[in-house]
Steps between C-alpha positions, in 0.01 A plus 500: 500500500276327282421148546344227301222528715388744426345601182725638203485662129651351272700838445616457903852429546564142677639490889829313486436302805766356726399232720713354753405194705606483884672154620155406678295534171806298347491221734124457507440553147239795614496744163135578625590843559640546114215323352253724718689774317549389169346139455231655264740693285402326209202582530572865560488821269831437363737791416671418172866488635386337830713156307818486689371712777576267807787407674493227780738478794562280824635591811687374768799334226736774464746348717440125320801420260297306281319664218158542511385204302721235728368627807230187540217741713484717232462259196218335714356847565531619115310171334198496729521909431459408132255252550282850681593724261619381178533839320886480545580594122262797426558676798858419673800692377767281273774478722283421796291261294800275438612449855144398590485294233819314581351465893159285327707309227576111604797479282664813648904474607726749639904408453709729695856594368680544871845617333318745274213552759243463191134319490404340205150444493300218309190344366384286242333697223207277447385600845562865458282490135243317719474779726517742220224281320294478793455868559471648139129492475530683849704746323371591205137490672675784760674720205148487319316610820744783557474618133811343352465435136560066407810626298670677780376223771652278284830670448481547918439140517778448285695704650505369828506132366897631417547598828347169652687287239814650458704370169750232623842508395693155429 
């Protein structure tokens, strides 16, 4: 498998890395091991499709009712994980990128629908479109260094701004 690591062509096909943190690494917020790995990925070769290429898992919750983002360990875990590695929306996948996003956002609520056995899960928008604001430059900086043209950075920027910032219905 190729890693970020190590170098690669522009023309080389990105490693979709899964990373899954153990319930000691949770608990002492110890990503030293992933940031060893891949803490320098930015400044890496960059394969063109390597945006998107990352999903992010914890361990030790599958028996936890809660849903990932109400589970207080892991929120606490997830913002100083940010604060390491900040490179959440060029290189995590969508629907990964949202619950880790919910686990760092202050304004985040979970209602539970006992009858129906449904979660609804909240935010205020401002906060999400600071998050979003906050790591554009990131992004766009990232699809530039892996050979993404501004138009299409900008439609994936776009593009995942939707998926962030759903519409709301009234």
């Amino acid at each position: 498998m190729k890693r970020f690591d190590q170098p690669l062509g522009a023309d080389d096909e990105a490693p979709r890395v899964f990373w899954e943190f153990r319930p000691e690494q949770i608990e002492q917020n110890d990503f030293r091991e992933f940031l060893a790995r891949f803490g320098q990925a930015e400044k890496a070769d960059l394969p063109r499709n390597s945006q998107g290429s990352f999903h992010i898992a914890v361990a030790g919750y599958d028996d936890d009712p809660r849903e990932i983002p109400e589970i207080l360990e892991i929120r606490a875990f997830y913002k100083k994980f940010y604060e390491e590695w900040p490179h959440w929306l060029f290189f995590i996948e969508p629907e990964n990128l949202r619950i880790m996003t919910f686990c760092i956002l202050k304004t985040f609520t979970c209602v539970r629908d006992e009858k129906k056995k449904h979660v609804v899960l909240g935010f205020e928008d401002t906060e999400m479109e600071a998050f979003i604001e906050e790591q554009t430059s990131d992004f766009m900086l990232l699809c530039d260094h892996s050979g993404i043209e501004s138009i299409e950075a900008t439609e994936l920027l776009e593009k995942a701004k939707r998926r962030l910032l759903p519409k709301r219905t009234s």
